[in-house]
VOKOL-768929 format. One line per 3 residues: number of its first residue (from 1); for each residue x, y, z of C-alpha. Coordinates in Angstrom, 2 decimals, decimal comma. Example, Ala and Ser with C-alpha at 12.3 -4.5 7.8 and 13.67 -1.06 7.14 Angstrom:
<pts>
1	12,30/-4,50/7,80 ~ 13,67/-1,06/7,14 .
</pts>
This chain:
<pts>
1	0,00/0,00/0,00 ~ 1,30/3,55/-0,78 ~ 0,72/5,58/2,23 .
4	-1,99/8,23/2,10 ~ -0,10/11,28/2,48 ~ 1,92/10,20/-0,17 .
7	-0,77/9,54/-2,45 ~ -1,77/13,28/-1,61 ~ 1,65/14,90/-2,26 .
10	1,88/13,72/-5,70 ~ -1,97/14,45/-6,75 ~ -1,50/17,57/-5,20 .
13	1,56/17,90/-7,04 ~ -0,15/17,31/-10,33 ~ -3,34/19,60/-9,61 .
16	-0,25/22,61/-9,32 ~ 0,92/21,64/-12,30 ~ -2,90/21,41/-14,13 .
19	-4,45/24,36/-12,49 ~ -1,86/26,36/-11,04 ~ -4,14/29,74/-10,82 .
22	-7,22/27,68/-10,90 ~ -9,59/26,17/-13,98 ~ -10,63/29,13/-16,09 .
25	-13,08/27,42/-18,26 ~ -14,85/26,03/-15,44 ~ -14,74/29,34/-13,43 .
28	-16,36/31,46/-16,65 ~ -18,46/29,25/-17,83 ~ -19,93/26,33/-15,24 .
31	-22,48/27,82/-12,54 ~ -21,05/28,11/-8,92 ~ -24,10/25,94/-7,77 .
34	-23,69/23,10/-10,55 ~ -23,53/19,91/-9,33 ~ -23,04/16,77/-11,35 .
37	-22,33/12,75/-11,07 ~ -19,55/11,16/-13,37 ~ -19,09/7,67/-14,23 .
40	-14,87/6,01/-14,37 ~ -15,59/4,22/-17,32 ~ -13,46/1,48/-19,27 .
43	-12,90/1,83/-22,94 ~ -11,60/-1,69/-23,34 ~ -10,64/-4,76/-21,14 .
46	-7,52/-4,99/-18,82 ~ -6,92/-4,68/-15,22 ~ -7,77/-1,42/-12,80 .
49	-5,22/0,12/-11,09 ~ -4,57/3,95/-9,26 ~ -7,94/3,90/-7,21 .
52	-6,98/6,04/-4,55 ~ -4,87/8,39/-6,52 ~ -8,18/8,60/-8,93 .
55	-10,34/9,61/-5,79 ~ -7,91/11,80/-4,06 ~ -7,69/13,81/-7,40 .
58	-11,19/14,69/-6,91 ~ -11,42/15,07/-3,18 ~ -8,35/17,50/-2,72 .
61	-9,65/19,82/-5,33 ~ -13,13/20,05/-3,51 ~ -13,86/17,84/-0,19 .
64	-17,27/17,94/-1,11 ~ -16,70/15,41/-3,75 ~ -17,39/11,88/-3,20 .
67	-15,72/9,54/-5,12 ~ -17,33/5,25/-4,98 ~ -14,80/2,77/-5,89 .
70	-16,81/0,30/-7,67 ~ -14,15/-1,91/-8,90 ~ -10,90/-3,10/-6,71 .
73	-7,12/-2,57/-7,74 ~ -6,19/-5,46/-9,49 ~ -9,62/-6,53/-11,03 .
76	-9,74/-7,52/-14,48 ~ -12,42/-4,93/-16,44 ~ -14,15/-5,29/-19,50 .
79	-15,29/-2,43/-21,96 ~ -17,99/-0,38/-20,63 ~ -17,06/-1,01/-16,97 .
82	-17,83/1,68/-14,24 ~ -15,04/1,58/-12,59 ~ -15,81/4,03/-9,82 .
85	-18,56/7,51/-9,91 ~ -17,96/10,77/-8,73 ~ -20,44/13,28/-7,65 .
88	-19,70/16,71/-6,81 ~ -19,81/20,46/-7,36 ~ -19,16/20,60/-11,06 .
91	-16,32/23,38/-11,50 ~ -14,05/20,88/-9,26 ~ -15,36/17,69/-10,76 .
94	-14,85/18,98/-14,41 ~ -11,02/20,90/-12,94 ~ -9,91/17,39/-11,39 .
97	-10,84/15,24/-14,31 ~ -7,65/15,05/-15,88 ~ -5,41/14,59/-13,41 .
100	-7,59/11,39/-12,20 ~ -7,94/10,38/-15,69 ~ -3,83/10,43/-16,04 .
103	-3,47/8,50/-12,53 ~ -5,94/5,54/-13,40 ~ -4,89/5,50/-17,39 .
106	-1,48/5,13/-16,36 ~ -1,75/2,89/-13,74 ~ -3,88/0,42/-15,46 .
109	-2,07/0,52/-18,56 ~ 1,29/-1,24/-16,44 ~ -1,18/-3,29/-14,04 .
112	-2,52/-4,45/-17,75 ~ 0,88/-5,51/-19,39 ~ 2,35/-6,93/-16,40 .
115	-0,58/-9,22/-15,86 ~ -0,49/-9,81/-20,19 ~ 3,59/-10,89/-18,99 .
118	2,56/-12,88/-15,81 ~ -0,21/-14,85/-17,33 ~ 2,50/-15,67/-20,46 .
121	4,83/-17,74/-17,41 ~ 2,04/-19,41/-15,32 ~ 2,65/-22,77/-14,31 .
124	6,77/-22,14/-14,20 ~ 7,37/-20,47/-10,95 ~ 8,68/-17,58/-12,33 .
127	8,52/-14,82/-10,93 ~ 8,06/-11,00/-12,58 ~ 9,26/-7,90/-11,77 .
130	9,75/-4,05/-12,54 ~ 13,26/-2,22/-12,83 ~ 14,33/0,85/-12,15 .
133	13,35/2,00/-15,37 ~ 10,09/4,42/-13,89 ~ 9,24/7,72/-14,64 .
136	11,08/10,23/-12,25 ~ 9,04/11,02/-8,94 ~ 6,46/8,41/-9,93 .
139	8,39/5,23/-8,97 ~ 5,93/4,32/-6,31 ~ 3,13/4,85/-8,13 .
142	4,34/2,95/-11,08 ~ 5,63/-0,39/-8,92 ~ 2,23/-0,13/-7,41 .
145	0,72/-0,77/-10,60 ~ 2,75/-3,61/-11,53 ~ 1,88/-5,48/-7,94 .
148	-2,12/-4,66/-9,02 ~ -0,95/-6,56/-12,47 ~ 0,49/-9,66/-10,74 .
151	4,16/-8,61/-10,65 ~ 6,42/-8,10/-7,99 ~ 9,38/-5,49/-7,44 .
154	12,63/-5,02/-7,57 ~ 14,64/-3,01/-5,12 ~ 13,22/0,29/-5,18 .
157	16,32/1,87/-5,40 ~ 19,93/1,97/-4,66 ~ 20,01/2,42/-1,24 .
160	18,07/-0,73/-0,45 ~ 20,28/-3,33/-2,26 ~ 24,06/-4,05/-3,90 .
163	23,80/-4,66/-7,49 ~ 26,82/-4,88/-9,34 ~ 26,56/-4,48/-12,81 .
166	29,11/-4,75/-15,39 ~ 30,71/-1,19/-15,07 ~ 30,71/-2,01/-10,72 .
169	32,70/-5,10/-11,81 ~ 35,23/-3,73/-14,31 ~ 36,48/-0,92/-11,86 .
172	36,65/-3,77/-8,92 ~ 39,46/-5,60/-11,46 ~ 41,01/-2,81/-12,98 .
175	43,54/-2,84/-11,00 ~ 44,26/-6,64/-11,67 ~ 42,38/-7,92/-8,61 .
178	40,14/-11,70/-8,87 ~ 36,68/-10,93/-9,68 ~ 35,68/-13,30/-6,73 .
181	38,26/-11,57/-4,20 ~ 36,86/-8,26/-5,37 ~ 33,44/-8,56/-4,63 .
184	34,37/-10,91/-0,99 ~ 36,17/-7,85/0,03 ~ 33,93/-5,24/-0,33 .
187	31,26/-7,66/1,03 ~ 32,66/-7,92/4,01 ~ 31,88/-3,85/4,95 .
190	28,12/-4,83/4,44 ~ 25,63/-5,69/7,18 ~ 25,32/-9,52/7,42 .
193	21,17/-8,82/5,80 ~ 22,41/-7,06/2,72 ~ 21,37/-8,80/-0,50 .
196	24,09/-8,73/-2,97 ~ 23,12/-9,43/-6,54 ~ 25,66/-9,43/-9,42 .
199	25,09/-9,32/-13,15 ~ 26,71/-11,36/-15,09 ~ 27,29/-11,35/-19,12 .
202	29,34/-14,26/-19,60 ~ 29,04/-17,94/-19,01 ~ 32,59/-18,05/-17,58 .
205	31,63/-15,58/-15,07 ~ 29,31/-17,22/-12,97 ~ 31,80/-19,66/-11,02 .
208	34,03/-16,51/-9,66 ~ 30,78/-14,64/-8,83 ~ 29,36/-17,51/-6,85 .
211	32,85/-17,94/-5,35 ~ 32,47/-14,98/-3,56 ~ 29,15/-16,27/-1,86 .
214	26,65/-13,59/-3,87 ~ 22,86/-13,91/-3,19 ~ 21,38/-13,76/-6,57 .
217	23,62/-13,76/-10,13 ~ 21,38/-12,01/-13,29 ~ 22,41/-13,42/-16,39 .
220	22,22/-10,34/-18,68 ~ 20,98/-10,76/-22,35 ~ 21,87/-14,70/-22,08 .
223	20,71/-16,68/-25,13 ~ 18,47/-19,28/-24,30 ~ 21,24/-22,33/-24,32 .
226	22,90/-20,06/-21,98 ~ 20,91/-19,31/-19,76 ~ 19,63/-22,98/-19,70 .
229	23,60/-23,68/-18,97 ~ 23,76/-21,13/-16,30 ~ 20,78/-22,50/-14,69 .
232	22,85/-25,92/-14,86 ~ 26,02/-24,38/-13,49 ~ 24,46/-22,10/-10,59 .
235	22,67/-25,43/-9,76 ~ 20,72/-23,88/-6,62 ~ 23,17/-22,33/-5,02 .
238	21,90/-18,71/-5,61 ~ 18,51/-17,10/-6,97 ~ 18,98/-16,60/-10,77 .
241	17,65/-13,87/-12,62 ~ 17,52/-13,10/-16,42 ~ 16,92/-9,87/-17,77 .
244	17,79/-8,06/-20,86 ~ 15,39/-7,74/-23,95 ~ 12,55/-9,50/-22,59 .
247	9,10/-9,58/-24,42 ~ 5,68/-10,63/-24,69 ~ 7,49/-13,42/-27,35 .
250	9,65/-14,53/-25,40 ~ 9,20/-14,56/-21,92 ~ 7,56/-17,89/-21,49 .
253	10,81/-19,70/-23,33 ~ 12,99/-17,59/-21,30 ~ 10,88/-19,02/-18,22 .
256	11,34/-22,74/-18,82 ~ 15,30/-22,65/-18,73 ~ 14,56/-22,68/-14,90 .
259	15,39/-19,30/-14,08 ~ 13,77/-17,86/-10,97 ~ 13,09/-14,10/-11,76 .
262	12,42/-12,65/-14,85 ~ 13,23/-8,57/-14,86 ~ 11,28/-6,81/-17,19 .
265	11,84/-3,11/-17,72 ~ 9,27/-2,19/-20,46 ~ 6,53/-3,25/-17,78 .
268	6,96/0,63/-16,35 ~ 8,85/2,26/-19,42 ~ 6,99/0,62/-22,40 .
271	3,18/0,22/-21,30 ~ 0,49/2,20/-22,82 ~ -1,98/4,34/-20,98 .
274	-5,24/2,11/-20,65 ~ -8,03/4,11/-22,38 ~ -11,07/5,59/-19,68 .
277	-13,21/8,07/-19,43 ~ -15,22/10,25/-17,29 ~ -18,74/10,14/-18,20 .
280	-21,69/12,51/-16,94 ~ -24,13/10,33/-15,63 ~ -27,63/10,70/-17,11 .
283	-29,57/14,16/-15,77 ~ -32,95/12,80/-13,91 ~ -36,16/13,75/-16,02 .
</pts>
């Protein structure tokens, strides 16, 4: 769950940014009085996500709008699903729309792909998750998503892990120093419950990297015989990961080498916006 007052510092960050001196259409030309009722409507199937950040849109522009979730985070939706209905004084309905609309499209467009990715592995084990690869300030909001499609996270960022990547490993043997000896002796100024992960692009790498006692090895871009030999050669003795080019095609092949985790950064840099809409409801005759 995304805390609440977080939830409220980014919609409120995004109002500033859509209104910052206010909605002048809606001030000129909608009635002070105006009320109305909208409907969160699907355009076509996938999975909701970005509830709360939908309603808080709505409620921190006027808290005299009520917002009714009418369909969980998570929940598969077909076209022409009400997803949730507002009602409220018009001018801050009609000023908030956008910014809700942007929240939920978003939202459910990566809670939609990553369940399209998880449903294309079921029955391996596998497991999917995001990257780093989010929009700035949104990375929350965007890993939140992928956990409403199915998926799980990575670290969140680089504070909460060591991940050595290729660049991490070629300054640790400049200076002519073993790859495993390397990576034991900077291990040793980490907390005992630091996860250490190390990519790997090379077959011939994986035996000095496990030397060195790592917790998960990523085999980076692999082709599948490789990464069906890695699998062979790391044998159980840390968490393997693959990442590196991984689609819709291919992901369910790249599963059943035996990998454990499958990283998959277009989940949060490659999905498209899910297409709702904000319909009035009918006016009472």
């Amino acid at each position: 769950m995304i805390p609440a007052r977080h939830v409220s510092r980014l919609v409120q960050s995004a109002l500033d940014e859509d209104a910052p001196w206010g909605d002048l259409t809606s001030a000129v030309f909608v009635p002070a009085d105006a009320e109305l009722t909208a409907h969160l409507v699907s355009r076509t199937a996938g999975v909701f996500s970005g509830a709360a950040f939908f309603a808080a849109a709505f409620t921190i522009t006027d808290p005299d709008c009520a917002v009714e979730q009418r369909v969980p985070d998570g929940a598969g939706i077909a076209p022409g699903a009400v997803l949730a209905t507002v009602t409220g004084p018009a001018r801050a309905v009609l000023t908030a729309e956008r910014v809700g609309l942007n929240f939920a499209q978003r939202m459910s467009g990566i809670a939609t792909l990553t369940r399209r990715y998880v449903d294309a592995v079921a029955g391996t084990g596998v497991r999917i998750t995001d990257t780093r690869k989010t929009t700035p300030g949104l990375r929350a909001v965007e890993r939140a998503a992928v956990r409403d499609g199915g998926g799980a996270n990575h670290r969140f960022s680089l504070s909460d892990a060591v991940m050595l990547k290729d660049n991490h490993l070629g300054v640790i043997t400049a200076g002519g120093v073993s790859l495993t000896d390397g990576l034991r002796r900077a291990a040793a100024a980490l907390p005992h419950t630091t996860h250490i992960e190390v990519e790997v692009d090379r077959l011939d790498q994986i035996e000095p990297v496990l030397a060195a006692g790592v917790d998960t090895i990523m085999l980076d871009n692999f082709s599948l015989p490789d990464l069906r030999r890695g699998v062979e050669l790391i044998a159980g003795r840390a968490t393997v990961e693959a990442s590196g080019g991984v689609t819709l095609d291919t992901v369910r092949a790249i599963a059943e080498t035996g990998v454990d985790v499958i990283s998959v950064g277009a989940l949060t840099h490659s999905a498209a916006a899910l297409d709702l809409g904000l319909d009035l409801a009918p006016s009472p005759r």
